[in-house]
C-alpha positions in Angstrom: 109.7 101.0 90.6 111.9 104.2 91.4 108.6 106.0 92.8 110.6 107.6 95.7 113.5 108.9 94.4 112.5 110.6 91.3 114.3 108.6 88.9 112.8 107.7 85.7 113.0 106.0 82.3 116.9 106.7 80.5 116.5 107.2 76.8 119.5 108.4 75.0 121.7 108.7 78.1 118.8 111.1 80.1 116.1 110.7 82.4 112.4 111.1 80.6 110.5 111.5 83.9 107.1 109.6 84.0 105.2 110.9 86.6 101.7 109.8 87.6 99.2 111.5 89.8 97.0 109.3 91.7 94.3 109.4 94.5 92.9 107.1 97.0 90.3 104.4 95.8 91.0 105.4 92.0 91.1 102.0 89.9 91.5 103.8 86.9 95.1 105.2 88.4 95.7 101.7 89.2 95.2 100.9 85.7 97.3 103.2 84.8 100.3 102.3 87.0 99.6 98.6 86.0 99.5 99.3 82.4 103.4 101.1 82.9 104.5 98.1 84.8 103.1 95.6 82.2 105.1 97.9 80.0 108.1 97.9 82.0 108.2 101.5 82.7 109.4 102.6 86.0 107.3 106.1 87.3 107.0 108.4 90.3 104.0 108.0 91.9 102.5 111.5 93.8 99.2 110.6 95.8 97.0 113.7 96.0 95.1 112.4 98.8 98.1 112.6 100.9 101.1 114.4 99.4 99.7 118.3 99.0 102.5 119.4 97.1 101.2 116.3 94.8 97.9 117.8 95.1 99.4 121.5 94.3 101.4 120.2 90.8 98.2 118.3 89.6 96.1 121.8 90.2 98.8 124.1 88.2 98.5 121.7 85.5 95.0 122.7 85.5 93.7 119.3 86.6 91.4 118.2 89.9 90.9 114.8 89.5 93.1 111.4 88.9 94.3 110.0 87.6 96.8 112.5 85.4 100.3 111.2 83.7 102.8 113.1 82.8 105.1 111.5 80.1 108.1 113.7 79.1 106.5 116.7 77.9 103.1 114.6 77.0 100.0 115.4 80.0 97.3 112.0 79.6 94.3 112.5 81.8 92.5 109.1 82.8 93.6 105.8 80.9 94.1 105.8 77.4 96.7 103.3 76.2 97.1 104.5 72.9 98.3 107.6 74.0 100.5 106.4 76.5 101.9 104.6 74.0 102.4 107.6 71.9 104.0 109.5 74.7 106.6 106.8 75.5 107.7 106.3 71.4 108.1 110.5 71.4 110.5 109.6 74.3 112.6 107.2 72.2 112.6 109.8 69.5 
C-alpha cells in the first residue's frame, strides 16, 4: 500500500485519492483498511492518534471519531461496504 507517499488509485490516467482516517485500538478502521485491501485498493492511511495534522483534516471535515474515508469526492464515516463500493464505481465513472 502507497500509505506514505500519497499516491492513490489511477482511473482514467489520474490519481483518485482514497484516504482513510484511523485511530489507535479502532477494529472498525481495521475493517475498513482490510475491506480496501480485499478489494485491491491501495489508500493513505492518517492516524489521528499520532499524526495531528491527521487529527486537524478529520475535525474540518466536521468529524471526531474513526474511522472516516474519503473516496474521491465521497466522505464514509465507520464501515459500510455498500457505500464504499459506491464511492469506488463513481471513481471509474
Amino acid at each position: 500500500m502507497n500509505r506514505d507517499r500519497g499516491e492513490g488509485l489511477w482511473v482514467m490516467g489520474r490519481v483518485a485519492q482514497i484516504t482513510v482516517y484511523t485511530s489507535n485500538f479502532c477494529s472498525t478502521c481495521q475493517m475498513v483498511k482490510a475491506y480496501l485491501k480485499l478489494h485491491g485498493f491501495s489508500y493513505v492511511e492518517r492516524n489521528v492518534s499520532t499524526d495531528l495534522e491527521g487529527r486537524r483534516q478529520l475535525v474540518a471535515l466536521g468529524y471526531d471519531s474513526t474511522p472516516v474515508t474519503l473516496i474521491g469526492d465521497r466522505v464514509i464515516h465507520g464501515f459500510d461496504g455498500p457505500a464504499i463500493d459506491a464511492a469506488l464505481a463513481d471513481l471509474k465513472k
